[in-house]
C-alpha positions as CSV (number, residue, x, y, z in Angstrom):
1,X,92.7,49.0,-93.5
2,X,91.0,48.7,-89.9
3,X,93.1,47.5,-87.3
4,X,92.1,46.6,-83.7
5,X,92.8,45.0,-80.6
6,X,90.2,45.7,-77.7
7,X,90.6,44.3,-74.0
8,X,87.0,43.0,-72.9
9,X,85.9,41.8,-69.4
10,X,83.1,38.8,-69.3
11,X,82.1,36.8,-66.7
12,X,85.3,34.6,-67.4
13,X,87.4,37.7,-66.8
14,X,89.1,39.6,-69.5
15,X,90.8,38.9,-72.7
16,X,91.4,40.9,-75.7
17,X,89.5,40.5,-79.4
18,X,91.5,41.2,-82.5
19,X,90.4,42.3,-85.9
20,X,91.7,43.4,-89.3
21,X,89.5,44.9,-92.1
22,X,90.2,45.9,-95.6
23,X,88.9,48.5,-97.5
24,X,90.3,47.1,-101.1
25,X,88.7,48.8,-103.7
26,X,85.3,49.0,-101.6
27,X,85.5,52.6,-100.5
28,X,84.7,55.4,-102.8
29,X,87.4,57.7,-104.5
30,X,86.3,60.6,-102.5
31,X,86.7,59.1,-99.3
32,X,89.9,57.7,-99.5
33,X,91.4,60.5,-97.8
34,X,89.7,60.0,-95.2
35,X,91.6,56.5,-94.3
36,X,93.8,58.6,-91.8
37,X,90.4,59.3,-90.0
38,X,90.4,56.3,-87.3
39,X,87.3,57.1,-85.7
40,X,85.6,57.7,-89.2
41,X,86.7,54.6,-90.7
42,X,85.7,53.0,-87.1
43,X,82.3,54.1,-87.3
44,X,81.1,54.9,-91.0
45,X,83.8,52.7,-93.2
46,X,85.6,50.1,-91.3
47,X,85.5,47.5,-94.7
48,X,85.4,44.2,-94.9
49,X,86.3,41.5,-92.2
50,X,89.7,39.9,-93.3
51,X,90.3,38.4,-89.7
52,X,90.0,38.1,-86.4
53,X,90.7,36.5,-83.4
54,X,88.7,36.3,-80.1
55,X,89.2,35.1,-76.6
56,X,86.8,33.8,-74.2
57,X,83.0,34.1,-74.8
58,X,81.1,35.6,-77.0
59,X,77.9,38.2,-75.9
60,X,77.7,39.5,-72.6
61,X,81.0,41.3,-73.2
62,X,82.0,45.1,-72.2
63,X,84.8,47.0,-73.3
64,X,87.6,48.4,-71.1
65,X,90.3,49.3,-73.6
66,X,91.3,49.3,-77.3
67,X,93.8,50.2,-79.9
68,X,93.1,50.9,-83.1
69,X,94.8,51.9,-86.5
70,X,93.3,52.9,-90.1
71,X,94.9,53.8,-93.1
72,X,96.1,52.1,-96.5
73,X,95.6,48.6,-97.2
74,X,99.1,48.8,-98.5
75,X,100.5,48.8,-94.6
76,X,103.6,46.9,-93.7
77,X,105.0,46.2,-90.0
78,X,107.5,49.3,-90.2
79,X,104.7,51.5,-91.0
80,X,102.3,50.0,-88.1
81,X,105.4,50.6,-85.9
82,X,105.7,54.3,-87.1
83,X,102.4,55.3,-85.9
84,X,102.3,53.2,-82.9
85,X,105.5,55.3,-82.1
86,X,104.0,58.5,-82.5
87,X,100.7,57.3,-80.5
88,X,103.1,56.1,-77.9
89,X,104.7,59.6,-77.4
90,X,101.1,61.3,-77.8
91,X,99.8,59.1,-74.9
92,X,102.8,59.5,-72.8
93,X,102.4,63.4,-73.5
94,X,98.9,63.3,-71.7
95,X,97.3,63.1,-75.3
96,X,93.8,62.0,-75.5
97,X,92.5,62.5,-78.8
98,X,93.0,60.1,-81.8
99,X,96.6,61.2,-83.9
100,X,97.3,61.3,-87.7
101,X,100.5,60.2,-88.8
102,X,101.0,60.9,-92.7
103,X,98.4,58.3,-94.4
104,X,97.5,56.4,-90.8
105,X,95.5,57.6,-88.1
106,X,95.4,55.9,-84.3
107,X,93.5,56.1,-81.6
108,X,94.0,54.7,-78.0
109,X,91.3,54.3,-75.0
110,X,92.2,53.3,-71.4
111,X,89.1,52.4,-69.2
112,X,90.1,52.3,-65.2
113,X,88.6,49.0,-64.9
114,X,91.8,47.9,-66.4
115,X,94.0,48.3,-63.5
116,X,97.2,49.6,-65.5
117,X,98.5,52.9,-66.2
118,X,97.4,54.2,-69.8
119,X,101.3,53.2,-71.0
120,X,101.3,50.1,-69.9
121,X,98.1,49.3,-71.2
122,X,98.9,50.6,-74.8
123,X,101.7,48.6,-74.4
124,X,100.1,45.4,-73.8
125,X,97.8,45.8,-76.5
126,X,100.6,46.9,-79.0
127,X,102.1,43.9,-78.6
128,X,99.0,41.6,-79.4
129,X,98.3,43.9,-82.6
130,X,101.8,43.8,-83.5
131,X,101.8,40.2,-83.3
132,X,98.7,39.4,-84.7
133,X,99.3,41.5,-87.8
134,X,102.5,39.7,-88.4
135,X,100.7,36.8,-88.8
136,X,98.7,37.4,-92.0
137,X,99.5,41.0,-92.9
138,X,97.0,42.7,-94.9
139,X,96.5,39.9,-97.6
140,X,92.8,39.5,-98.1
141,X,91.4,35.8,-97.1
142,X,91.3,33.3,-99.7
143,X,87.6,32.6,-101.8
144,X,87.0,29.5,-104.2
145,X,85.8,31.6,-107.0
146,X,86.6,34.5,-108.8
147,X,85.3,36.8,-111.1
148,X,88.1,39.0,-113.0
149,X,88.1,42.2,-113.3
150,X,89.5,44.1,-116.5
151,X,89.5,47.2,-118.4
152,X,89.5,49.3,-121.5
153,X,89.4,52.9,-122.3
154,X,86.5,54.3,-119.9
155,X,84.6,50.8,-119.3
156,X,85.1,48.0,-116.3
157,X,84.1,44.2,-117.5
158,X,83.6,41.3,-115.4
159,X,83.1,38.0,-116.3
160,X,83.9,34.6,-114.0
161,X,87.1,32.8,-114.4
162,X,87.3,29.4,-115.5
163,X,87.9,27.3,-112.9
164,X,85.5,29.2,-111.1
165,X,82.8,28.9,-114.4
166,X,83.9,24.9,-113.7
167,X,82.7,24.7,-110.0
168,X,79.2,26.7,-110.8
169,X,78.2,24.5,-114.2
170,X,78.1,21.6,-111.8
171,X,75.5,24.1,-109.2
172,X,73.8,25.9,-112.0
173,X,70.3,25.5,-113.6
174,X,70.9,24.1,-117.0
175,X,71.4,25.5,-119.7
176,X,73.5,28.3,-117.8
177,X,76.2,30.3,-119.4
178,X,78.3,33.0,-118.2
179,X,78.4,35.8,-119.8
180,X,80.8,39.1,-119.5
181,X,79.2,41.7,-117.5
182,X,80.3,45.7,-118.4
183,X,80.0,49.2,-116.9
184,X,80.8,52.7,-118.0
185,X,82.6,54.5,-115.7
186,X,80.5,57.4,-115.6
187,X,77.5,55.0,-115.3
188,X,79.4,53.2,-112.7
189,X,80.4,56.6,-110.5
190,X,76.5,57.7,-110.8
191,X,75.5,54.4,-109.5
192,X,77.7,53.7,-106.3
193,X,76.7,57.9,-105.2
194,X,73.2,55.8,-105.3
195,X,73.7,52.3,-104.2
196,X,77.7,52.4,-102.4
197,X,79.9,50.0,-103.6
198,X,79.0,48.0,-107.1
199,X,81.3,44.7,-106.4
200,X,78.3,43.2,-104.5
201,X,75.7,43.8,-107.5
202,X,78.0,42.6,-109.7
203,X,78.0,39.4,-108.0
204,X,74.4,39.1,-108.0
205,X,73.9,40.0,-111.7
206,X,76.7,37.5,-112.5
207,X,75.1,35.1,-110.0
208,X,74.2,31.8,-111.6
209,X,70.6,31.6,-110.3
210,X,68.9,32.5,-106.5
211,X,69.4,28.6,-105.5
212,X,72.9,28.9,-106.4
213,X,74.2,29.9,-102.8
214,X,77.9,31.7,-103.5
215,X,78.8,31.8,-99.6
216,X,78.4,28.3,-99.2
217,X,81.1,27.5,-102.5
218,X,83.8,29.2,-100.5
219,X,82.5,32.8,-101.0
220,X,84.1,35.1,-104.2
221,X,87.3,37.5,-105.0
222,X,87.2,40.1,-107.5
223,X,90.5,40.2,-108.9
224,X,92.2,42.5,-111.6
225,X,92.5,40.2,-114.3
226,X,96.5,41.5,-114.9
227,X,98.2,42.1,-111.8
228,X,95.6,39.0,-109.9
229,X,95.1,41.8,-106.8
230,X,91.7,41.4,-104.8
231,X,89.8,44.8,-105.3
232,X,87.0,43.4,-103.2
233,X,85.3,39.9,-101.6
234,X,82.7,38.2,-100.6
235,X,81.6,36.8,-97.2
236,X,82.0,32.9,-96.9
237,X,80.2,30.0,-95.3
238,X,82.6,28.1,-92.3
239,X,81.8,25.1,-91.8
C-alpha cells in the first residue's frame, strides 16, 4: 500500500490531491520488506492506482506539501493512526527524515509556500488522508472480468471465470475457446527476475485476440480461485 495526500498550488490557488495504491501480489517476494521504505515504494514500487481524488486543475501544478504512508495492503484505520502518531511526535521533535513504524513507513514534507507551521500542516493533511481512506479502505476497485487463480503442489494455473468466458464469446473471433494457462514456480520466479511482475503476461496470453480490447470491458481481477482475494488488476476504460 501507497498512501498520499499532497497540497498543490495552481493558478486557481491550492488544493490537495489524494491517492491510494496497492501493491497486491504485484511486488516481488524479495522486496516485500521493503514496504516500510516510503520513499522506496514512492519512487521505484508505488503499485497499482486503486484511487484517487483531485482538486482543481490538472497540469500546471507545483507541490508545496505532502504526506505519505507505505506498508501492507492489509492496513486498517487504527494502524494508519499508529504511524501517523509516531510521525506526529517525530515532526514535532524537529524530525525531518521519513520514520519506520513496525511494517509502515511515513514521510512528511512542509514547503514555506504553505504559510503554516510544519504541525499544523501535517495536521491538515492528516485529516484529508484519514478521511479519504475511510472511504474505501484498501479494497482493490472493482473489474468486469476475472481470471482465477489456483494452485497445486509447485504450479500456478489461470484460466477465466465463467461469467467472464460469457462476456468475451460475444467479443472474441470465432471459434475462440479458453483454455487453462499454467506456470511452474521455479519457471515463474526465473521469469518475473527477467520481465517483473507475470499478472500482466498472463493477461495477454489469455487475451482472446489483439482486437479484443480488455480495458474497454471494464478492465480484469486476478483472483484466488478459493478465498476470491484480488492478487493483482488491470487498468480500465472510464467512460
Amino acid at each position: 500500500m501507497y498512501l498520499g495526500a499532497q497540497r498543490v498550488i495552481d493558478d486557481s490557488g491550492p488544493s490537495v490531491t489524494l491517492y491510494l495504491y496497492l501493491h497486491g501480489h504485484g511486488l516481488p517476494t524479495s522486496h516485500r520488506a521493503m514496504l516500510s521504505d516510503v520513499r522506496w515504494i514512492s519512487q521505484l514500487a508505488p503499485g497499482q492506482l486503486a484511487r484517487e481524488r483531485h482538486e482543481g486543475k490538472a497540469g500546471g501544478r507545483s507541490i508545496v506539501s505532502y504526506l505519505e504512508v507505505s506498508g501492507p495492503d492489509e492496513t486498517d484505520i487504527g494502524s494508519l493512526r499508529g504511524v501517523l502518531d509516531a510521525l506526529n511526535e517525530h515532526v514535532a521533535a524537529g524530525g525531518k527524515e521519513p520514520i519506520v513504524k513496525g511494517a509502515w513507513g511515513a514521510d512528511f514534507f512542509c514547503g514555506a509556500e504553505t504559510g503554516r507551521a510544519p504541525l499544523e500542516e501535517l495536521g491538515n493533511l492528516r485529516v484529508r488522508l484519514e478521511q479519504f481512506f475511510e472511504d474505501g479502505g484498501t479494497m482493490p476497485p472493482d473489474r468486469d472480468l476475472t481470471i482465477e487463480v489456483s494452485r497445486a503442489e509447485d504450479m500456478t494455473f489461470f484460466r477465466w471465470d465463467g461469467e467472464s468466458y460469457d462476456k468475451l464469446a460475444v467479443e472474441a473471433p470465432a471459434g475462440w475457446r479458453p483454455f487453462r494457462f499454467s506456470i511452474s514456480d521455479e519457471v515463474r520466479d526465473a521469469f518475473e527476475r527477467q520481465h517483473g511482475v507475470l499478472f500482466p503476461h498472463v493477461m495477454e496470453v489469455l487475451r482472446p485476440g489483439d482486437e479484443v480490447d480488455l480495458e474497454a470491458l471494464g478492465g480484469v481481477a486476478f483472483k484466488d480461485e478459493s478465498t476470491r482475494k484480488v492478487l493483482w488488476f488491470s487498468p480500465r476504460k472510464v467512460g
